[in-house]
C-alpha positions in Angstrom: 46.1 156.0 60.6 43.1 153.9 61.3 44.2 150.0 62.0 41.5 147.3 60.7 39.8 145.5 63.7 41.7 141.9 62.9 45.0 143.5 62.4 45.0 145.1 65.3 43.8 141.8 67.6 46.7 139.8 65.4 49.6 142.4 66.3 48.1 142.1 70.1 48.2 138.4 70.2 51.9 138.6 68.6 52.9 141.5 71.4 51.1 139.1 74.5 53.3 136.1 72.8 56.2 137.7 73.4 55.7 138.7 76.6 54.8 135.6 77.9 58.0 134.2 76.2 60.3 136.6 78.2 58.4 136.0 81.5 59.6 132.3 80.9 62.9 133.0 79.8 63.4 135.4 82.9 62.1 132.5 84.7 64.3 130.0 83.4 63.9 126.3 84.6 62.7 125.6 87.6 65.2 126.1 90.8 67.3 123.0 91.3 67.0 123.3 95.1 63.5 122.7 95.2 63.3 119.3 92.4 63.5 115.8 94.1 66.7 114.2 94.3 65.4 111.4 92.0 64.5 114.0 89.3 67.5 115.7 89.3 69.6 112.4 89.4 67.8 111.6 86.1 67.9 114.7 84.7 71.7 114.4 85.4 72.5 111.3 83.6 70.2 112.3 80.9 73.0 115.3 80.1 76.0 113.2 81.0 74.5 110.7 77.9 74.6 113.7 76.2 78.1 114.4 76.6 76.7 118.1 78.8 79.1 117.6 81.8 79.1 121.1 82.8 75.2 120.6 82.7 75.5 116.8 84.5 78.2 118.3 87.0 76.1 121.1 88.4 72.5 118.5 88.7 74.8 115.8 90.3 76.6 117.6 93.1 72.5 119.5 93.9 71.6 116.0 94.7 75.0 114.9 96.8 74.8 118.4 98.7 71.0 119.1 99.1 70.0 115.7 99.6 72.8 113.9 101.5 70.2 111.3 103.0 68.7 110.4 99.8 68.9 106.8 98.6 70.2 108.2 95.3 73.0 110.2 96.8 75.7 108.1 96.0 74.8 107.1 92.4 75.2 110.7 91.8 77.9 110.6 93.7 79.7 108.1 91.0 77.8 109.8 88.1 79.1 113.3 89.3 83.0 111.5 89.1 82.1 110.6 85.8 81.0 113.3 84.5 84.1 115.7 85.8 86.1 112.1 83.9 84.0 113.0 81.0 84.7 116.5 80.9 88.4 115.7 81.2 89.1 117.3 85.1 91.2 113.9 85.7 92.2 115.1 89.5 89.1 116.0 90.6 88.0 112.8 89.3 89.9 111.2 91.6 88.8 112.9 94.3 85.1 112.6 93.5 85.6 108.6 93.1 87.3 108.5 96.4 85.0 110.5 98.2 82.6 107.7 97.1 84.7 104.7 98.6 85.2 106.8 101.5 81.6 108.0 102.5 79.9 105.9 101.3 81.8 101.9 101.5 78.0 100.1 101.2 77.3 101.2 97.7 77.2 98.9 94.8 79.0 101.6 92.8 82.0 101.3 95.7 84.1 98.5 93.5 83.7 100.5 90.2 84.8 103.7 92.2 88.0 102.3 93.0 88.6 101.0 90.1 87.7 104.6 88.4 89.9 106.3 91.0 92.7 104.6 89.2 91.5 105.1 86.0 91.9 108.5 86.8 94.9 108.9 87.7 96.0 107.2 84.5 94.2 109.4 82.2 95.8 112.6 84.1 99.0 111.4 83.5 100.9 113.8 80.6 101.2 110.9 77.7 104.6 112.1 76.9 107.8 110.7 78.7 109.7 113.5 79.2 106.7 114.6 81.4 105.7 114.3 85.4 104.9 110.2 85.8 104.2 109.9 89.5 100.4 110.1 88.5 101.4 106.8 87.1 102.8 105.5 89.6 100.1 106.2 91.8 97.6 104.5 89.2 99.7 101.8 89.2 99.9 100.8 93.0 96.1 101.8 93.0 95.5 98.8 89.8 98.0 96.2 91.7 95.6 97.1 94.9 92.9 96.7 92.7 93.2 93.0 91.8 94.3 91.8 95.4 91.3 93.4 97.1 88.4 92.2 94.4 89.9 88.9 92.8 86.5 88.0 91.7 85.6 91.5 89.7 83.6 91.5 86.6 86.8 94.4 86.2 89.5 92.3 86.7 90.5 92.3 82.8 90.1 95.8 82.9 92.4 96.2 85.7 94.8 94.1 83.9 94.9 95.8 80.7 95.2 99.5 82.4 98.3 97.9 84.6 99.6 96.3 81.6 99.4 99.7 79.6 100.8 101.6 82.7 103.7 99.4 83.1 104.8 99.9 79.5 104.0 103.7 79.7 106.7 103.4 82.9 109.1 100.6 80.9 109.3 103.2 78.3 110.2 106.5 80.0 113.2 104.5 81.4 113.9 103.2 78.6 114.3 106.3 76.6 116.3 107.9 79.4 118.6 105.0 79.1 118.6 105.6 75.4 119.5 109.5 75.4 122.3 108.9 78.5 123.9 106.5 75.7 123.6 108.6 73.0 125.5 111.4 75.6 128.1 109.0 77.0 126.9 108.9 79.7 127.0 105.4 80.5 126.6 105.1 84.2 123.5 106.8 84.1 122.8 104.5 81.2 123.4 101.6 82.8 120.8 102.5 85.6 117.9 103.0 83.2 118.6 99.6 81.5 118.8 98.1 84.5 115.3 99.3 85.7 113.7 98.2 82.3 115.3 94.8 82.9 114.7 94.0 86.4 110.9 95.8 86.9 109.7 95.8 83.6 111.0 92.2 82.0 107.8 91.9 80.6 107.3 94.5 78.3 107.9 95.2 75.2 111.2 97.1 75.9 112.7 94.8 78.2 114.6 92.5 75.2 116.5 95.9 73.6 117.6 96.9 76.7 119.2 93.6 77.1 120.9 94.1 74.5 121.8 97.6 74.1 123.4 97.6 77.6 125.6 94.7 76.1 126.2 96.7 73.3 127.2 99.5 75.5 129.7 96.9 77.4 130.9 95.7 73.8 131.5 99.7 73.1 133.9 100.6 75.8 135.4 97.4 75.9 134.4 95.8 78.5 134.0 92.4 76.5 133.5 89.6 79.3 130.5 91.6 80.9 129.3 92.5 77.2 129.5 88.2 76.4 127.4 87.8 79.8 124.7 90.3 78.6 124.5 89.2 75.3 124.4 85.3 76.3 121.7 86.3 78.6 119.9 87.7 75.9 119.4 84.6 74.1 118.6 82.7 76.9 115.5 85.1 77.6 114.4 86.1 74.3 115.8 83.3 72.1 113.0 83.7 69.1 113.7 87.7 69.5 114.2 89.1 66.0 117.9 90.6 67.4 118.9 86.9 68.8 121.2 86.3 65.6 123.0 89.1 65.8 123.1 88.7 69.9 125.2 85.3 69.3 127.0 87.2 66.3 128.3 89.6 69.0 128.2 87.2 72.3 130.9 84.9 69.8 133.1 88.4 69.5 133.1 89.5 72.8 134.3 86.3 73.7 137.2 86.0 71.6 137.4 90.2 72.2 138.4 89.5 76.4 140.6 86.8 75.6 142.7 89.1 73.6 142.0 92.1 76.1 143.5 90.0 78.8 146.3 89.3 76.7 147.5 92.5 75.7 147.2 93.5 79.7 149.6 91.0 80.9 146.8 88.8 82.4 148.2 85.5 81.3 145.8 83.5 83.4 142.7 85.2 82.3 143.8 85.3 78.9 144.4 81.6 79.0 140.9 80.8 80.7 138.6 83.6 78.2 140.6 81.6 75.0 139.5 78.1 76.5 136.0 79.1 76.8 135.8 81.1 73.6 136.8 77.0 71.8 134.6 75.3 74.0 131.6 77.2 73.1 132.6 78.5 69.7 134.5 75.4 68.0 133.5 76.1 64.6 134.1 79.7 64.7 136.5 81.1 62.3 138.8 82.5 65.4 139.3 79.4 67.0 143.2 78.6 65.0 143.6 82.0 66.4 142.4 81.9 69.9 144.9 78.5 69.9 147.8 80.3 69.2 147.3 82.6 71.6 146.9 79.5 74.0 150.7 78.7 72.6 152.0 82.2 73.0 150.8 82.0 76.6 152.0 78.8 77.5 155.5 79.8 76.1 155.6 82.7 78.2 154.3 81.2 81.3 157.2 78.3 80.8 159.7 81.3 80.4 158.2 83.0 83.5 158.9 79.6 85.5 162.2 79.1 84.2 163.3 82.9 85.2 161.5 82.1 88.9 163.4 78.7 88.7 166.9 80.6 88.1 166.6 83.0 90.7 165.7 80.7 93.6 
């Protein structure tokens, strides 16, 4: 079949079009070894904008490894820690930041990287409790590090708000462990948890129910003085809490609770003091005619007590 003159010149542009397109595509862009650092370093960012970090990852460590000399080496340096940040690779992160502060201490990207380092070990910690914290912890030293070393940081509220949010991360994994020891009877290890929360972590927001929840532990197995203690600390630390009515509901029934404890073990003279105290600090309460006649039921016994030693001398 005979093929018209401008057909046959169209088909050959078409079949030269797509060779030349293969050729390029064969040739792909050109090798990353032989662009300047600068290029590639902008090139770099211009993907990590773009939320490419696979793409950022691989132009940022051709600059820091083919060009170690460079005056752009350790912005991509920081930009390559970003981008594996970015790309959610939290550990090597950390490494890529520190790698910065270590090699290279001059930079002006050596404050951020520190704080980044921290940052990323923060992020790499498993959000739920029940999971491995020491990343935490090690975000958490790094942060406290953090504001001694560069008090004057335009990141120093930064830094405060990731410590802040660490802290409570921390306050709350004890907390819950307290919580589920409780709930187990397992009140030593209880004990231990609340104790943490109160004494490390006072400041947070988990710090006032573990107050009082380990005084409602001490109320639970009797062991009312201690439980009075707790719950009069309670309102002495957190006395516009929204618990602090019920705290002096139950600090007034302890109190009256150890005077009678005392009582019914024989201990006449710790009876005696616990009833005292419970008038003297509870006067109005409805248990104070009672607490009083415990006073007299003690007193009579302790005169009979003295009479029977008086006899038998």
């Amino acid at each position: 079949m005979k093929i018209s003159t401008p057909t046959y010149f169209i088909r050959l542009l078409f079949t030269l079009l797509i060779i030349s397109a293969m050729a390029l595509g064969c040739g792909g862009r050109p090798s990353l070894t032989n662009m300047p650092a600068k290029e590639l370093l902008d090139l770099g960012i211009k993907e990590y904008e773009n939320r490419k970090y696979l793409n950022a990852i691989e132009l940022f460590q051709t600059v820091v490894y083919n060009h170690p000399g460079n005056s752009v080496v350790d912005t991509a340096q920081y930009h390559l820690a970003l981008a594996y940040l970015g790309n959610k690779d939290y550990e090597v992160a950390a490494v890529e930041f520190n790698r910065l502060a270590l090699n290279y201490p001059s930079s002006a990207y050596f404050e951020n990287a520190i704080f980044m380092r921290a940052v990323s070990y923060y992020e790499g910690t498993p959000k739920h409790y029940g999971l491995d914290q020491s990343e935490l912890v090690v975000a958490i030293k790094q942060l406290e590090d953090f504001l001694i070393d560069f008090p004057e940081s335009h990141l120093i509220v930064d830094a405060q708000n990731y410590l802040k949010a660490a802290n409570a991360r921390l306050a709350y994994k004890y907390y819950k462990s307290a919580v589920v020891y409780r709930h187990i009877g397992a009140y030593r290890a209880a004990k231990k948890y609340y104790q943490i929360v109160i004494d490390d972590y006072t400041n947070s927001e988990y710090a006032a129910n573990a107050v009082f929840e380990y005084a409602e532990m001490d109320f639970s197995i009797g062991n009312y003085a201690e439980a009075h203690t707790a719950f009069e600390n309670f309102l002495i630390i957190f006395p516009e809490h929204e618990l602090a009515q019920e705290a002096k509901k139950k600090a007034t029934e302890a109190s009256f609770k150890s005077g009678l404890s005392a009582f019914n073990k024989g201990e006449m003279d710790s009876a005696k003091e616990r009833f005292e105290s419970f008038i003297k600090e509870y006067p109005d309460d409805d248990r104070v005619s009672s607490a009083k006649k415990y006073l007299s039921l003690i007193a009579d016994k302790q005169s009979m007590l003295s009479q029977d030693q008086h006899a038998e001398s």
